[in-house]
C-alpha positions in Angstrom: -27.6 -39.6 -21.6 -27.7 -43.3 -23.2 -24.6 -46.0 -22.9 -22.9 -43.5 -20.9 -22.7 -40.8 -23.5 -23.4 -37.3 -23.0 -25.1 -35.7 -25.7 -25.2 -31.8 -26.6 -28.8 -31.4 -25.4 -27.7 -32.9 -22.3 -24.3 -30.8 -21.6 -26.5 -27.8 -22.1 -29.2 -28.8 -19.7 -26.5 -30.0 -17.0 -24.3 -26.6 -17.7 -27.7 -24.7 -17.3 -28.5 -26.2 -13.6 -24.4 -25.9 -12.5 -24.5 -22.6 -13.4 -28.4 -21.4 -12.1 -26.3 -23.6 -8.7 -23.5 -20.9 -8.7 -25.6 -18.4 -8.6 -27.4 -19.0 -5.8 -23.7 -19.7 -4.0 -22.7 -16.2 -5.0 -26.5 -14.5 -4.1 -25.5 -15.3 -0.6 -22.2 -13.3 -0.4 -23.8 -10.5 -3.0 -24.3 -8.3 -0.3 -21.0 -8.5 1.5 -19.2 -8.1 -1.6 -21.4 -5.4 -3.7 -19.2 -2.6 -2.1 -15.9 -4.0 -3.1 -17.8 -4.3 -6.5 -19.2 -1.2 -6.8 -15.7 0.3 -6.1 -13.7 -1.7 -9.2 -16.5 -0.4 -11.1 -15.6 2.8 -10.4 -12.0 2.8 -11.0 -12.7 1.2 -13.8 -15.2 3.7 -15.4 -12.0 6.0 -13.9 -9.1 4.5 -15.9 -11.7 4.3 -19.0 -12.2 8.2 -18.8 -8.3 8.8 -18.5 -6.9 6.5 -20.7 -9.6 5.3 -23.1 -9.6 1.8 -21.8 -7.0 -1.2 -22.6 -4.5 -2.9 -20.6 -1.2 -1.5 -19.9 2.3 -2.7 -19.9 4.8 -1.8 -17.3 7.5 -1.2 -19.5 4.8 1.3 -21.8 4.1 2.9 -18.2 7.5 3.4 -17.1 8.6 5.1 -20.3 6.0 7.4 -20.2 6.8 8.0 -16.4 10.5 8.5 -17.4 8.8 11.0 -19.6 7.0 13.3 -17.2 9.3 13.4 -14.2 12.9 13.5 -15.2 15.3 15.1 -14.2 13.5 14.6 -10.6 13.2 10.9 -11.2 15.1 9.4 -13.7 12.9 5.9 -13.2 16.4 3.8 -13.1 15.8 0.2 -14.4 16.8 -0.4 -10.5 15.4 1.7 -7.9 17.8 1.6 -5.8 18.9 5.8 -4.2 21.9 5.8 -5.9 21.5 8.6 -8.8 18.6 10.5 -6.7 20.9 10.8 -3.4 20.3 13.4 -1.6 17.7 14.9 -3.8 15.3 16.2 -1.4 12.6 17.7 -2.3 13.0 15.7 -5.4 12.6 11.5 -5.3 15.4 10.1 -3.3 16.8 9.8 0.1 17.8 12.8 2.6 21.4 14.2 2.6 23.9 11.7 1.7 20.8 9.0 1.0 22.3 6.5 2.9 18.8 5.6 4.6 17.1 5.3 1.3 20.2 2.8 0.3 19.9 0.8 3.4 16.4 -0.4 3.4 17.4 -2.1 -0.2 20.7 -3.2 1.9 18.8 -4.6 4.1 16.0 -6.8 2.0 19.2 -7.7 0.3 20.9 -9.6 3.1 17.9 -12.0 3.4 18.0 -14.5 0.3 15.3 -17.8 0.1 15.8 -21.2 0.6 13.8 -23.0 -3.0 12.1 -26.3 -2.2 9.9 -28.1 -4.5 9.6 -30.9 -2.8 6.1 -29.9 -1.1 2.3 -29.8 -2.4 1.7 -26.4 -2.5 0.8 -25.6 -6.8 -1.7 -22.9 -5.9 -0.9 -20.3 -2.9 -3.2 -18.1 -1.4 -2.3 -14.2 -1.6 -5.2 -13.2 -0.3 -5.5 -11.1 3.2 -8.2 -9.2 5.4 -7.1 -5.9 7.1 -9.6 -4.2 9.6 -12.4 -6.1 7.9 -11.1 -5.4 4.4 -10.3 -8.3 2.0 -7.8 -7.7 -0.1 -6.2 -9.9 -3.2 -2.6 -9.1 -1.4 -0.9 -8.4 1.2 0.4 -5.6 -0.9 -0.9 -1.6 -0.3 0.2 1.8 -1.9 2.3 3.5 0.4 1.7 7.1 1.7 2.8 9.4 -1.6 2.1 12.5 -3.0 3.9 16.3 -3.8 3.5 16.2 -7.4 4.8 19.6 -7.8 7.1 20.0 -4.7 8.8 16.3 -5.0 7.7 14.7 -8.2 8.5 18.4 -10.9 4.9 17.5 -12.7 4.0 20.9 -12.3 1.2 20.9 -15.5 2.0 17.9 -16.0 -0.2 15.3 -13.7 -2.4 17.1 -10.8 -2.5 15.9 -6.8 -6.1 14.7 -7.7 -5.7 13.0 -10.6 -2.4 11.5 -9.2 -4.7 10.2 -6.3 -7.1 8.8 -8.6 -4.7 7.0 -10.1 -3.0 5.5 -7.0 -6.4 4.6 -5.4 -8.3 3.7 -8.6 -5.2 1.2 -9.4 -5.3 -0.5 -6.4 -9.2 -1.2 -6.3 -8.6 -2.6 -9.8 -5.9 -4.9 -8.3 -8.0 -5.6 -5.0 -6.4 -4.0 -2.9 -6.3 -0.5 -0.8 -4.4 2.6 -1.9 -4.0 5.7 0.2 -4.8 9.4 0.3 -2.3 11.8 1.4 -1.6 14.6 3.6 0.6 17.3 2.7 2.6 19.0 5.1 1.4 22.3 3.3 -2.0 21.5 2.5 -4.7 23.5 3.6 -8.1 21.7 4.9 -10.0 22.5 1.5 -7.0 20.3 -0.4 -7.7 17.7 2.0 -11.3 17.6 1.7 -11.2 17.4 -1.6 -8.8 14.3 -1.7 -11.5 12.9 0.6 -13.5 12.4 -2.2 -11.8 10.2 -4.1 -11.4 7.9 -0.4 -15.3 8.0 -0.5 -16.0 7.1 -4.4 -14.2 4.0 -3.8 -17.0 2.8 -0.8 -14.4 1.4 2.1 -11.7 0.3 -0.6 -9.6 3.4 0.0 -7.9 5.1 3.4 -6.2 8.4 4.3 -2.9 9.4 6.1 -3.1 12.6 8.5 0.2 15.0 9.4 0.8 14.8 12.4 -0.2 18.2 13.2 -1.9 19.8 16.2 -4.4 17.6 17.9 -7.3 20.0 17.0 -6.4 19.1 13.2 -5.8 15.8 13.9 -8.9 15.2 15.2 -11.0 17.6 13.0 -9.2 15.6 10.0 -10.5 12.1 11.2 -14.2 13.1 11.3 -13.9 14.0 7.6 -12.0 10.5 6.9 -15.0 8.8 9.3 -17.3 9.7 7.1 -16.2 8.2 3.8 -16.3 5.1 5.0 -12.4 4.3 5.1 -11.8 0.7 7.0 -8.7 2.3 9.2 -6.4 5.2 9.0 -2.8 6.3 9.7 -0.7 9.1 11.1 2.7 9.4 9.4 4.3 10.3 12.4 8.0 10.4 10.8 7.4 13.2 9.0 7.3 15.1 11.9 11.0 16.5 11.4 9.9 18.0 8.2 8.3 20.9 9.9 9.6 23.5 8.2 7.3 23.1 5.3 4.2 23.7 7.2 2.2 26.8 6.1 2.5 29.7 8.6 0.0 29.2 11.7 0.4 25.2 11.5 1.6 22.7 13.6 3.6 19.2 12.8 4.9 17.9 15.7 6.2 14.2 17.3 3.8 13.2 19.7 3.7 12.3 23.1 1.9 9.0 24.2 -0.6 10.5 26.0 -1.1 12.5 22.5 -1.3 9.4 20.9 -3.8 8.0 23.3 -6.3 11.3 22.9 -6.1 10.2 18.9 -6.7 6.5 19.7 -9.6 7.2 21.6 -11.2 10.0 20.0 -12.5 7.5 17.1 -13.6 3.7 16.9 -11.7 3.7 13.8 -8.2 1.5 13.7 -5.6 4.2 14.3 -2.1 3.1 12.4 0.8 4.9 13.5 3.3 5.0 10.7 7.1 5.4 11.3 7.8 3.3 14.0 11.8 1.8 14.1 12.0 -0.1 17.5 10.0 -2.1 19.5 10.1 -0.2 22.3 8.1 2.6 20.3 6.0 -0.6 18.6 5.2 -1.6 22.4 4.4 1.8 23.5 2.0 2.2 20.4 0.4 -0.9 21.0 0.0 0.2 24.8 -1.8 3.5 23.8 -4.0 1.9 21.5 -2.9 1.8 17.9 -4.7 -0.7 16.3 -1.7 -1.2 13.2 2.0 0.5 13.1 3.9 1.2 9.6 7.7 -0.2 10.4 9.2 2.9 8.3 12.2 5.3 8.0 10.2 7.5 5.7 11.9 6.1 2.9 15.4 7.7 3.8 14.1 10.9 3.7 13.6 12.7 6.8 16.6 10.9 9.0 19.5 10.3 7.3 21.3 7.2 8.6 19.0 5.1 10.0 18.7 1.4 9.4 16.6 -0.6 6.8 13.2 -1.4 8.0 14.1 -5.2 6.8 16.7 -4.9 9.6 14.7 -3.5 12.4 11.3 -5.5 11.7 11.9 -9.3 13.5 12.8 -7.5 16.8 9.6 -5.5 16.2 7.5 -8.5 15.5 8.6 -10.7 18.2 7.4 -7.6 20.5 4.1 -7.2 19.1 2.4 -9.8 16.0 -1.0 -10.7 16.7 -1.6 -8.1 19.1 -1.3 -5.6 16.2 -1.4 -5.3 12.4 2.4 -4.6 11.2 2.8 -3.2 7.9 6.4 -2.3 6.5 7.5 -0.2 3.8 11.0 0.8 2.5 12.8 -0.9 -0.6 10.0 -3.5 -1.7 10.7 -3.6 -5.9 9.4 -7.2 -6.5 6.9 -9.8 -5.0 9.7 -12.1 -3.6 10.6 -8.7 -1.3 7.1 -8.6 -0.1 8.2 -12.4 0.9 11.0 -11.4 2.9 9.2 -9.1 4.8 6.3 -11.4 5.7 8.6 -13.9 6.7 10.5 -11.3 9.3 7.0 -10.5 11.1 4.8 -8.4 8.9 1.0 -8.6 8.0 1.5 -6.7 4.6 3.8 -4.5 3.0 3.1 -0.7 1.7 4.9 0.2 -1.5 5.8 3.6 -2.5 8.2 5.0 -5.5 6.9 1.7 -8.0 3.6 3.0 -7.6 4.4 6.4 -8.2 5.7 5.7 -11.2 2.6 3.5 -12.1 0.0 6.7 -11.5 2.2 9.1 -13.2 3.2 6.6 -16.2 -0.1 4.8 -16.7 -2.8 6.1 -14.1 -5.3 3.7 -12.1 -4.5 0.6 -15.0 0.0 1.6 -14.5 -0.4 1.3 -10.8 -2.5 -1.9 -11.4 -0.4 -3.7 -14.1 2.6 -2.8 -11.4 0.6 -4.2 -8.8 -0.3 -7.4 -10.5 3.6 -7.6 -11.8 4.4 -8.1 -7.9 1.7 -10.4 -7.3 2.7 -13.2 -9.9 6.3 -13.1 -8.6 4.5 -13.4 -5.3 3.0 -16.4 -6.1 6.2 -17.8 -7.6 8.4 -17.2 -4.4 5.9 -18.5 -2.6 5.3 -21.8 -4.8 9.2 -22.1 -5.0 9.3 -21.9 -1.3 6.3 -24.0 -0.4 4.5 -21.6 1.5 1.3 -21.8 0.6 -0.4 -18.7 2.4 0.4 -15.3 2.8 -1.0 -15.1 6.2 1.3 -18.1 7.5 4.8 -17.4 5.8 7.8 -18.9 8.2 10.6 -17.2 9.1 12.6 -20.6 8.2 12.0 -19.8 4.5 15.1 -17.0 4.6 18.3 -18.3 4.1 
């Protein structure tokens, strides 16, 4: 460097030491962060082996989806449980749908208040949930029933479905879910199990709630794949009738719910929780996260929107618990909304089916991304500048 000029031999020698300098920064974290790594390299060696690599665009992926499951979806530009009502088994909400319409209803009451007179150009979308960093606040939601709900019959397979729901949200940072079927023996189970272990912490499993033997017998094989937490859908309970002969799926009592909690130092999340006398009572017997859900509208008909019931919920329990919500999210300013009424992160269902049917791991990722920008832009137009402190005051 002469007369304060820089030369090119220079630039290359100072670019050499800032970058041997990062290096070492990121050596230190390496070992925190090679499982995360190791798991986006296998849903991306996934998504290479099913769709010969490239990215994909939602509207490619939701053609395609339109494709595969209609008549039982049509994929409407607007999700919204309007030409699907009633169509259970199929996609939309139970008997006259109304509880599927009201969780939209509900997120649609809440509009935001735009400032831009603030500092905040960069938010931060990132979150930790029972030790598990994620890029958003954003998960998959408990789906499945490719046959029963979705009519893919031949079409896309329960493990290849999974593989697309998980693989897609490693890609995106995030954590997708495996399900339980209300039909499903143990073998189908185990078997989705695998995918929850390929993807080293970075994936978690839902259980029926089904006869505490099961229950139990279920969360040893989810203990061993290394799954950060775990949930119990417990709304699906009224949905008995489609367990296999000799099976159980039951509500549960507390002291049931206590026998679960303690029979694992895994967090226990109890999904399907819709007042805060139950999110109390949860909290009391040791649930470590609820799910503020109505099944989305399909096992009650007539219940209110989870957007509705979740600030007297929160005011009951946030920061004693983690409180995730599901039921109508379509875009990221709805993940907004529902951060700002009292939740930790938000669980999205239907968008993501059509992302693993439509596109695999990279549909449910491009979707997931989709709802992360407009994240950023709600929360930039609203001057909150992280996900983990959003006010209530931004809701008009």
């Amino acid at each position: 460097m002469e007369g304060g000029n820089v030369t090119r031999r220079d630039f290359i020698k100072t670019a050499a030491v800032v970058g041997a300098s990062v290096l070492a920064v990121q050596a230190v974290g390496r070992g925190e962060a090679r499982a995360a790594e190791e798991a986006k390299t296998a849903a991306k060696a996934a998504t290479a082996t099913a769709a010969g690599g490239g990215t994909k665009k939602v509207a490619d992926v939701l053609k395609v989806a339109r494709e595969k499951m209609y008549p039982r979806c049509r994929v409407c530009p607007e999700c919204d449980g309007v030409a699907c009502s009633g169509e259970v088994p199929g996609m939309g909400g139970l008997d006259s749908g109304r509880a599927f319409r009201n969780n939209l209803q509900a997120l649609a009451k809440y509009d935001l208040k735009m400032r831009t007179f603030h500092d905040v150009k960069k938010p931060d979308t990132s979150v930790t949930i029972f030790g598990a960093k994620l890029s958003m606040p954003i998960l998959s939601g408990i789906t499945g029933g490719v046959t029963y709900n979705m009519g893919l019959g031949g079409k896309v397979g329960e493990d290849e479905y999974a593989e697309g729901i998980i693989g897609g949200c490693v890609l995106a940072g995030t954590i997708g879910f495996a399900a339980d079927g209300i039909g499903d023996p143990l073998a189908t189970y185990e078997t989705r199990l695998k995918t929850v272990a390929k993807y080293k912490g970075r994936a978690v499993a839902q259980i029926k709630p089904r006869s505490q033997a099961d229950i139990i017998q279920r969360i040893r094989l989810i203990e061993a794949t290394g799954a950060p937490f775990f949930a119990i859908d417990i709304d699906s309970a009224g949905r008995a009738a489609r367990a296999l002969p000799g099976q159980t799926v039951e509500p549960k009592t507390l002291e049931q719910l206590r026998e679960i909690a303690r029979s694992t130092k895994l967090p226990f999340v109890v999904k399907g929780v819709m007042t805060p006398e139950e999110a109390v009572a949860a909290y009391k017997v040791g649930a470590a996260g609820i799910v503020v859900s109505n099944h989305g509208g399909r096992v009650l008909d007539h219940t209110p929107g989870t957007a509705q019931v979740l600030p007297a919920i929160a005011d009951k329990v946030k920061g004693k618990m983690t409180i995730f919500v599901d039921g109508g999210i379509r875009y990221g300013a709805d993940v907004l909304k529902m951060l700002a009424l009292g939740a930790d992160a938000v669980l999205v269902g239907r968008p993501l089916v059509r992302g693993s049917v439509g596109g695999g791991a990279e549909g449910v990722a491009a979707i997931l991304k989709k709802m992360q920008d407009e994240l950023v832009v709600a929360m930039t137009l609203t001057g909150t500048a992280d996900v983990k402190k959003v006010s209530r005051d931004i809701l008009a």
